[in-house]
C-alpha positions in Angstrom: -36.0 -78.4 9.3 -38.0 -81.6 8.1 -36.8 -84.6 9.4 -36.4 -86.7 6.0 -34.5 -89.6 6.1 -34.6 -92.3 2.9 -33.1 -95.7 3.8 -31.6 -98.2 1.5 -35.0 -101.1 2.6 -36.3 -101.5 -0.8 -34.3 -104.7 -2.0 -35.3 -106.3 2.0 -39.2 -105.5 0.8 -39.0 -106.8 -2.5 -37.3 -110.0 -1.3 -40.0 -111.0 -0.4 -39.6 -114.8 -1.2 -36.1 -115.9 0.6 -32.9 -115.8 -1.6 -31.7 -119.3 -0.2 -35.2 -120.7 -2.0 -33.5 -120.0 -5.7 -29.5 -119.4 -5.1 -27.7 -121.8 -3.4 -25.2 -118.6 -2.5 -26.6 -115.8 -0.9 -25.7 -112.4 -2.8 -23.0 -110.7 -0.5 -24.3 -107.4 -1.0 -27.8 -108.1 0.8 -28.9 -108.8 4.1 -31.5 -111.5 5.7 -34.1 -111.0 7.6 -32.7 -111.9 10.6 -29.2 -110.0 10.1 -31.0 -106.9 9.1 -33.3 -106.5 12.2 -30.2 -107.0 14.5 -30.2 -103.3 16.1 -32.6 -100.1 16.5 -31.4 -98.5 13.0 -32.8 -101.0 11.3 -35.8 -101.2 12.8 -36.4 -97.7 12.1 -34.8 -97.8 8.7 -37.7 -100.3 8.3 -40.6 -98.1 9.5 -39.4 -95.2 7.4 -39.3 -96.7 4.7 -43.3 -97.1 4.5 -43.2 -92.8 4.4 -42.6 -93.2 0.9 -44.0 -96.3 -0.2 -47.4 -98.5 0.2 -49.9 -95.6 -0.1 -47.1 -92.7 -0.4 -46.8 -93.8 -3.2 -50.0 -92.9 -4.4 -49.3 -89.2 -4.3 -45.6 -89.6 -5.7 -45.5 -92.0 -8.6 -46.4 -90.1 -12.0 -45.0 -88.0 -14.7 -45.7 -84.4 -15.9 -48.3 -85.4 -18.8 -50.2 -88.5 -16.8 -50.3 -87.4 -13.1 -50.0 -89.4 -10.2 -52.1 -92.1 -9.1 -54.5 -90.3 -7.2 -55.0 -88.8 -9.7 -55.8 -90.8 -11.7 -58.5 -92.0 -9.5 -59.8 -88.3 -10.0 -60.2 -88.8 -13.7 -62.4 -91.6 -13.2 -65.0 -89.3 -12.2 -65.4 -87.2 -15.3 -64.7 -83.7 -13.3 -60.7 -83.4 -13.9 -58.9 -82.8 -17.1 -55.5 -83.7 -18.3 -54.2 -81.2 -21.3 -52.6 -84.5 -22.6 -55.4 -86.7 -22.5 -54.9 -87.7 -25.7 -51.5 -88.4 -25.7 -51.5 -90.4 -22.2 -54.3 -92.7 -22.9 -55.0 -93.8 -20.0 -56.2 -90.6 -18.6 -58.6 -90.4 -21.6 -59.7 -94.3 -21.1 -60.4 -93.4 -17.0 -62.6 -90.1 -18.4 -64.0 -92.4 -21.0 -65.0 -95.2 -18.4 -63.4 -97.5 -21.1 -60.8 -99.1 -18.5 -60.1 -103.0 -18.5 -57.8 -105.4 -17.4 -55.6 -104.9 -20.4 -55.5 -101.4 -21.8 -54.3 -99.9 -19.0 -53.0 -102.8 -17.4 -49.5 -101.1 -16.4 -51.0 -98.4 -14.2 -53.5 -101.5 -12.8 -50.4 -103.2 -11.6 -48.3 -100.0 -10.4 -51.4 -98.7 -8.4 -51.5 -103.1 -7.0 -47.7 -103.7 -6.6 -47.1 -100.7 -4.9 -49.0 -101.0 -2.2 -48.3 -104.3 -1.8 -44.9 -103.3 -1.6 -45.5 -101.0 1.1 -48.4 -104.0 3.2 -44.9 -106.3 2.4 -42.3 -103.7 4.3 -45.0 -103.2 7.1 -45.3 -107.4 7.5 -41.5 -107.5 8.3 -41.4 -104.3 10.6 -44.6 -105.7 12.3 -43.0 -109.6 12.7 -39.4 -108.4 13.5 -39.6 -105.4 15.5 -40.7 -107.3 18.6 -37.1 -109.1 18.5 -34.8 -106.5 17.8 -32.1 -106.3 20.1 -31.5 -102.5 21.8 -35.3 -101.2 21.7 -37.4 -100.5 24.5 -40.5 -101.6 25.2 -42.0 -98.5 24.2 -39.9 -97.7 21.4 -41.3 -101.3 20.0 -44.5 -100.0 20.4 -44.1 -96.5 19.1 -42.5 -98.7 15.5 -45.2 -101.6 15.2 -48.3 -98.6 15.5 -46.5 -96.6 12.7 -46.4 -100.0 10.7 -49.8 -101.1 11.8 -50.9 -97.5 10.5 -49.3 -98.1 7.1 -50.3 -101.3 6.6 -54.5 -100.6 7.5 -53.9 -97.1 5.0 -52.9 -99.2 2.1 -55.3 -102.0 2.7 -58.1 -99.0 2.9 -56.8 -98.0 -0.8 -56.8 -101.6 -2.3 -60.3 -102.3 -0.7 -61.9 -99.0 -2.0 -60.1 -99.6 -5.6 -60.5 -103.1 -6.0 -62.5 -104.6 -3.8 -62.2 -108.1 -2.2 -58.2 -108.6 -2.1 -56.1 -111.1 -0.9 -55.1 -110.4 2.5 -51.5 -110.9 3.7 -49.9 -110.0 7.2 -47.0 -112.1 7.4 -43.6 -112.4 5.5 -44.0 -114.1 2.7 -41.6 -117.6 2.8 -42.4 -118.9 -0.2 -44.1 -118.8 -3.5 -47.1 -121.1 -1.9 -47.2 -118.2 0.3 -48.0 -115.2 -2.3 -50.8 -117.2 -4.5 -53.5 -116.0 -2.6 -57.4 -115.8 -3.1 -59.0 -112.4 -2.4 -60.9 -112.0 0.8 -64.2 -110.0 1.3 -64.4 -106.8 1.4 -65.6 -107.3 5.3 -62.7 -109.3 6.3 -60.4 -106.8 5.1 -62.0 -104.0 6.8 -62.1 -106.5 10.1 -58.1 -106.2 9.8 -58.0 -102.3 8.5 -59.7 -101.5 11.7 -57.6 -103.9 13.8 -54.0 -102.0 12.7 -55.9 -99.2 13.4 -56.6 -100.2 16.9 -52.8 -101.0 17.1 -52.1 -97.5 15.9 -54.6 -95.8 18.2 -54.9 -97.9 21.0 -52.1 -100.4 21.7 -49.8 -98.4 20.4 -47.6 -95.7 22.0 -47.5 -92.5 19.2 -47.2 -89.3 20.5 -50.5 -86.8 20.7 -50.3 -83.7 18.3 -49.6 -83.1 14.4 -46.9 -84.3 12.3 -44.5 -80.9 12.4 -44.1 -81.4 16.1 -43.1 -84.8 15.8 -40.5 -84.9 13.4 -42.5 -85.2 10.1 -43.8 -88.9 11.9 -47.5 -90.1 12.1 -49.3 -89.4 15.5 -52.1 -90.4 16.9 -54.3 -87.8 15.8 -53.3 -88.8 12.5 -54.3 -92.0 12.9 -57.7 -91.0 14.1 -58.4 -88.8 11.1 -57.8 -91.8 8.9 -60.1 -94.2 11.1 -62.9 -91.3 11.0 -62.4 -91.6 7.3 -62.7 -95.5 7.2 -65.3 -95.6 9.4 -67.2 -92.8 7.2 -66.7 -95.1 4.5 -67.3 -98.1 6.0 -70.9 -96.7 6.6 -71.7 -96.3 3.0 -71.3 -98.8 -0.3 -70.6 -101.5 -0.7 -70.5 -102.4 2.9 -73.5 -100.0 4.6 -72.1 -100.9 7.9 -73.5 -98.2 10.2 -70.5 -96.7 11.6 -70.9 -93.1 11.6 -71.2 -92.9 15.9 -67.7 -94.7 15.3 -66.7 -91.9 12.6 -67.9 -88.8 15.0 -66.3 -89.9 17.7 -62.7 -90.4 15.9 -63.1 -87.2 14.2 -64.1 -85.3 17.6 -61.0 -86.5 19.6 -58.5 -85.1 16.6 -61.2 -82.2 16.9 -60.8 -81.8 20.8 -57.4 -82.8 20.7 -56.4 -79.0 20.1 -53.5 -79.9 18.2 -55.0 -78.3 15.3 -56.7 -75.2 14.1 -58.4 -73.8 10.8 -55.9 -71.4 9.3 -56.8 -68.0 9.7 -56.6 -65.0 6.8 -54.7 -61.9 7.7 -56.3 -58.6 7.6 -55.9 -55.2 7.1 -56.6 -52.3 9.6 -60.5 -51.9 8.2 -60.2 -55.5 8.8 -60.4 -56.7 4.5 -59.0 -60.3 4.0 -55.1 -59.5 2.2 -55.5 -61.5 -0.6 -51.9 -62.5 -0.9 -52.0 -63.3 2.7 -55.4 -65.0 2.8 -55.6 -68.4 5.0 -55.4 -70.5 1.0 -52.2 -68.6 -0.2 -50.8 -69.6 3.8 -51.6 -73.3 3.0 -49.5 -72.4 -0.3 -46.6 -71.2 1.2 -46.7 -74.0 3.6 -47.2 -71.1 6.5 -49.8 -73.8 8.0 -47.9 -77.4 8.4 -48.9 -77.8 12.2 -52.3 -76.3 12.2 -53.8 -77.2 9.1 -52.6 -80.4 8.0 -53.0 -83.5 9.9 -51.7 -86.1 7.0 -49.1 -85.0 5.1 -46.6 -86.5 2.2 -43.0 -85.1 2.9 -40.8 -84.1 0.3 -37.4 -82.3 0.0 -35.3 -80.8 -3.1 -32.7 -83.4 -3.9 -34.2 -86.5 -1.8 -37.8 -86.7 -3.2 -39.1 -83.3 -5.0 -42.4 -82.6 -5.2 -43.9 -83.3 -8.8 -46.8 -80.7 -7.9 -45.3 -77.1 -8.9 -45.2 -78.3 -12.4 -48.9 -78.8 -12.9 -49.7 -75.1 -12.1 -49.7 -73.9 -15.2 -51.4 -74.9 -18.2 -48.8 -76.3 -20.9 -50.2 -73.7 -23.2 -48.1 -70.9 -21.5 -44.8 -72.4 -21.2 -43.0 -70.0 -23.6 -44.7 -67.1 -21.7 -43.9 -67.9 -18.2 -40.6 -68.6 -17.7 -40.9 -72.0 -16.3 -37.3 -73.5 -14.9 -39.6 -77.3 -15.5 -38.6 -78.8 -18.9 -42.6 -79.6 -19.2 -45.3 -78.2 -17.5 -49.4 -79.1 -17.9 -52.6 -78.6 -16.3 -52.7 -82.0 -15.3 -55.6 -81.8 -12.7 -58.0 -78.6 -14.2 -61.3 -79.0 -12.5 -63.8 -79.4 -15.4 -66.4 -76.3 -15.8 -69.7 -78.6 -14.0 -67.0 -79.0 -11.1 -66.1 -75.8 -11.2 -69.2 -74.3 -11.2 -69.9 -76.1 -7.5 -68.3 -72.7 -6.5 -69.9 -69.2 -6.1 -67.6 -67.2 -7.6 -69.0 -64.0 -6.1 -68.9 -65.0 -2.5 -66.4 -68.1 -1.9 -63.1 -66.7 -1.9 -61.6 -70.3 -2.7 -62.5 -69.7 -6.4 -61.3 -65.9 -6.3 -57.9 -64.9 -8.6 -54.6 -66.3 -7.2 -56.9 -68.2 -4.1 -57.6 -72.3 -5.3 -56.9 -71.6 -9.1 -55.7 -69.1 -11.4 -56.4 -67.8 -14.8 -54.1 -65.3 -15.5 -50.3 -64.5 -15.6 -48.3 -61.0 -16.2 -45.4 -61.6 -18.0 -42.0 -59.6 -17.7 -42.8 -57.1 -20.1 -46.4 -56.5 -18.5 -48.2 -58.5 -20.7 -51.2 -60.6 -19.3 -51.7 -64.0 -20.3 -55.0 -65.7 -19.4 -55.5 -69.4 -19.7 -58.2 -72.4 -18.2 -58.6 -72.5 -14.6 -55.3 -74.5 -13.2 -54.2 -74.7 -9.5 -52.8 -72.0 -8.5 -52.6 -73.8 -4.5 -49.7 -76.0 -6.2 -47.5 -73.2 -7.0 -43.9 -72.8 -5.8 -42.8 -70.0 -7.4 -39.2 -70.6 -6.0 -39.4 -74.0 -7.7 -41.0 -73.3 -11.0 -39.7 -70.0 -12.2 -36.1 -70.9 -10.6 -34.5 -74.2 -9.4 -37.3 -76.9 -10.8 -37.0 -78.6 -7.3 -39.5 -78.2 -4.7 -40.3 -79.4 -1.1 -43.1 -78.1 -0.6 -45.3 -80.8 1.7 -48.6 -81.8 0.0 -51.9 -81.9 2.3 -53.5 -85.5 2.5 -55.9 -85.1 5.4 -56.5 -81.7 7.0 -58.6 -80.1 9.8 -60.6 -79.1 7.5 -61.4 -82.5 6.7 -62.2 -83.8 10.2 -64.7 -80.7 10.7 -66.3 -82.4 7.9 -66.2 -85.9 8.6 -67.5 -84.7 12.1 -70.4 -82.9 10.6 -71.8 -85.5 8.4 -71.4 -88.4 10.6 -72.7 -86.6 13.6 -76.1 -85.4 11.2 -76.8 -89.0 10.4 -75.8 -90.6 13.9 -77.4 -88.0 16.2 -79.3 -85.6 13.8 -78.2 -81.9 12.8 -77.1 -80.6 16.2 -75.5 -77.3 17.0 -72.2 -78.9 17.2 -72.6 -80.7 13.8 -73.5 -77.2 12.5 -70.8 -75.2 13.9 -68.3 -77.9 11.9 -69.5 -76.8 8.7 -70.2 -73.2 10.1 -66.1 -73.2 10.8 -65.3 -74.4 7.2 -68.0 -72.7 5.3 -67.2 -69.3 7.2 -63.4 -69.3 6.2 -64.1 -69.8 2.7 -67.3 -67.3 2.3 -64.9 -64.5 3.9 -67.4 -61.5 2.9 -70.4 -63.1 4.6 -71.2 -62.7 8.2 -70.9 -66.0 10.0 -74.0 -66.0 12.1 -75.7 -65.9 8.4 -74.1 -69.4 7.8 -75.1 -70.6 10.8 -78.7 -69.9 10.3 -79.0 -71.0 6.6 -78.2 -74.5 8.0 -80.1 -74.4 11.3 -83.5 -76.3 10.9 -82.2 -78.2 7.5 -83.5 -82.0 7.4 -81.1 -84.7 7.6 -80.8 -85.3 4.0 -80.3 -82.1 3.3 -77.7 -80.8 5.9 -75.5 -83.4 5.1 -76.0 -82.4 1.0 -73.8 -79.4 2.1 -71.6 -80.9 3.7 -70.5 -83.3 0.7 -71.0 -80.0 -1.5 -68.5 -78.5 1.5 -66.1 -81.6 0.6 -66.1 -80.9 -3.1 -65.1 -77.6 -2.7 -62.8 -77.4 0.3 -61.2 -80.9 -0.4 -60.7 -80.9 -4.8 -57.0 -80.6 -3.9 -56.8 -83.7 -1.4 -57.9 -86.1 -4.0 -61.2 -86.7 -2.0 -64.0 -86.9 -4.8 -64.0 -90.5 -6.4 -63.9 -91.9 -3.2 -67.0 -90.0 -2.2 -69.1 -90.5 -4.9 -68.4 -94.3 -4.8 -69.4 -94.5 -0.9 -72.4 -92.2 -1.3 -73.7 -93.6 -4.8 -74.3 -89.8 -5.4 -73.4 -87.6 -8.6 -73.1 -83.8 -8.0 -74.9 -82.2 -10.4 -75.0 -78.0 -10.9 -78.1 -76.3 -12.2 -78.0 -73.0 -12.0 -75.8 -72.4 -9.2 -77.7 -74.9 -7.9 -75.8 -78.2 -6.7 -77.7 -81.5 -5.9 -76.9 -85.0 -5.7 -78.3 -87.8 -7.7 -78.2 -91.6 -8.5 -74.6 -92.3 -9.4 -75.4 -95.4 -11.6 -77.0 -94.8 -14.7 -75.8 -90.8 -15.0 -74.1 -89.5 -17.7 -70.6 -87.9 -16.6 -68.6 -85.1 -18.3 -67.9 -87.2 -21.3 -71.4 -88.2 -21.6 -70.1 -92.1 -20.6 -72.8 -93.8 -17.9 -71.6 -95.1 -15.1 -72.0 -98.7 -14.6 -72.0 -100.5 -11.5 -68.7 -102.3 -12.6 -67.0 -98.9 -12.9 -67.1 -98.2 -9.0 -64.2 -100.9 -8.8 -61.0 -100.8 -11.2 -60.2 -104.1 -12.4 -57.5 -106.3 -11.6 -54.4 -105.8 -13.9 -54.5 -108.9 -16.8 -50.7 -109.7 -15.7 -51.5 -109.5 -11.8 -54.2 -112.2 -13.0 -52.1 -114.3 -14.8 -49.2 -114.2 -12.2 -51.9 -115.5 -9.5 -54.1 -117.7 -10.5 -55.8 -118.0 -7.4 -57.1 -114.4 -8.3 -60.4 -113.7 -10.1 -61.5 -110.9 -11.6 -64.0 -108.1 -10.6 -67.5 -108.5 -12.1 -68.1 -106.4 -15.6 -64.9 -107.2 -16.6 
């Protein structure tokens, strides 16, 4: 049973500026600061609540026909489409490269407010945990490194999406206190990777993955993320060499043993079952403790998952029997992504694996449509009840294989470990071709070009953990398929999808026009 608990700590975040400063009575239906943190349910009421806010949010916020904010992210790239593009404009403005601080100035300040919101809830929990009465030391701990690890993750979204920010790690008081001027890109990073340290270091979470621990962060989780910033730290804008850092983060969740790539089961002549294969486990959520290292909990009733109802294209509503009132193929990969995949040999891109394409209907009819996740699908959920808790994958094993590969090839060269990494990955996926084959296509590659598959590994194992954008902005790279042929050029000055060119200004969102006008310590990013 997940352990999913949703406490009433929104109106103690968004109070962020004290009551007594405007009201000369305090509302009787709120608490203070001080009388809130007064025993150990609060404090943990507190740290729960930044499971579903500050970068949670990220994966939950969003409707049927726009998507969620990761998402949206994803359409920046040019390689996801949205059926309603043209109804939801901003989807078609992101694809278009035709953002600014005004058209879409509503998603700018969700994507901005909400993780605020969530760097404002881990400020208090961080400040007045220490003084709670009824803790223990370590329980103190254990709460301040979940908070610590919230408040780094959402800092690591607003630097990679906007860029210099303002910085803000105590309570706010006062309005003086919330007119801030954005700090450099460095600086924040200097205080991502000191919660981090909090969270991995100082801090007392448990060892092992999420399912073992009650749906909470551990520290293995922690480390995935900081093997993630510190991969990202090592490419643009900041081209701080970090990937020794990286490697090492991503070996201890690695060597931890906590975690394993999910296996496919077989038949007696030893054939991958299709319906049974290690993808349609991670659909069925038959892999939790194994596979994923990050997840975002949801649970009918409390928070559903929005997912179910973007795997299947809107096209087929009246044939399928969905129990949503809408449905869409809100995230289709676009045919130059989907290409990336060898559709022969990579069992990812098979029928009913990643994607589908077709559907039989009651009476035996079959229906075929665009490629849509089919990884999304809970069949319970859309063809019965409409409400769905199926967990959704943020950071996976997978993922830290990866991260371990390309940052041990460009700290230490292509080694036999950094192979076997992408060996483990490629091998699962390629389920027809003998793995010692793998292996020796990438023994002896250069540099350069070992860690080319590994980002082409990322863009295929990774499309459904909103990975891409991100990637191409910290490698400057554009995937590009000839052919069958995937390489990787200048991002800057190619043509995506759309046929738009990527500016420099478009590797940064802008600043929301209202967030501008609200602060005017702010500036705005360059280009716009």
């Amino acid at each position: 049973m997940k352990y999913y608990k949703i406490f009433g700590f929104l109106s103690l975040v968004l109070a962020v500026v004290s009551c007594s400063d405007f009201l000369e009575e305090e509302p009787r239906d709120s608490l203070s600061v001080d009388q809130y943190f007064s025993e150990p349910g609060q404090a943990e009421s507190a740290v729960n609540y930044l499971y579903q806010n500050g970068v949670p949010q990220m994966y939950l916020s969003g409707g049927v026909f726009n998507g969620t904010r990761v998402m949206y992210l994803q359409y920046l790239s040019g390689f996801f489409d949205n059926e309603f593009n043209g109804q939801e404009r901003q989807v078609n403005l992101a694809q278009q490269l035709a953002i600014t601080p005004n058209n879409v100035d509503n998603d700018l300040n969700g994507m901005w407010e909400g993780l605020y919101r969530g760097i404002a809830g881990a400020n208090l929990a961080i400040a007045h945990i220490p003084e709670t009465p009824g803790l223990s030391d370590g329980e103190k701990k254990n709460l301040i490194a979940q908070a610590s690890f919230f408040r780094g993750f959402a800092y690591f979204y607003l630097v990679r999406i906007f860029g210099d920010v303002p910085l803000i790690t105590e309570p706010v008081g006062g309005l003086d206190e919330i007119f801030v001027e954005r700090t450099s890109i460095a600086d924040i990073y200097d205080q991502i990777l000191a919660d981090f340290s909090v969270a991995t270091v100082e801090g007392s979470l448990p060892n092992g993955n999420m399912v073992d621990n009650n749906y909470r962060i551990t520290r293995e989780t922690a480390l995935m993320v900081l093997s993630d910033i510190y991969l990202t730290m090592s490419g643009a804008p900041l081209s701080s060499d970090n990937y020794a850092k990286a490697a090492s983060s991503a070996r201890e969740v690695i060597n931890s043993g906590a975690f394993s790539l999910t296996s496919h089961d077989t038949d007696t002549e030893g054939n991958v079952v299709l319906g049974n294969s290690a993808y349609n486990k991670i659909r069925k959520e038959q892999a939790l403790d194994k596979e994923y290292i990050y997840q975002i909990e949801y649970e009918a009733g409390i928070r559903t998952s929005p997912y179910p109802q973007w795997s299947f294209p809107a096209s087929v509503s009246g044939s399928v029997g969905s129990a949503y009132g809408n449905i869409q193929n809100a995230y289709g990969p676009r045919p130059e992504l989907y290409a990336q995949y060898d559709t022969e040999l990579d069992l990812r891109a098979q029928e009913k694996q990643y994607f589908h394409t077709s559907f039989v209907t009651g009476a035996g009819e079959t229906i075929t449509f665009p490629v849509t996740p089919y990884i999304w699908l809970d069949e319970e959920a859309f063809f019965s009840t409409s409400q769905s808790s199926k967990n959704l994958r943020a950071y996976s094993y997978p993922e830290a294989l990866l991260v371990a590969a390309e940052a041990i090839a460009l700290s230490e060269g292509v080694t036999p470990e950094a192979i076997d990494y992408l060996t483990q990955v490629r091998a699962r996926a390629y389920w027809t071709t003998d793995i010692e084959t793998i292996r020796a296509e990438l023994t002896g590659l250069s540099v350069t070009d070992f860690v080319e598959e590994v980002w082409k590994e990322r863009n295929r194992e990774l499309i459904f953990d909103f990975k891409l954008w991100f990637d191409m902005v910290r490698t400057r790279k554009y995937p590009v398929n000839t052919d069958g042929e995937t390489t990787f050029v200048d991002l800057v000055g190619r043509q995506n999808t759309f046929g738009k060119t990527f500016e420099e200004k478009h590797l940064l969102l802008p600043i929301a026009e209202s967030e501008i006008q609200r602060n005017p310590n702010l500036t705005q990013n360059v280009g716009y």
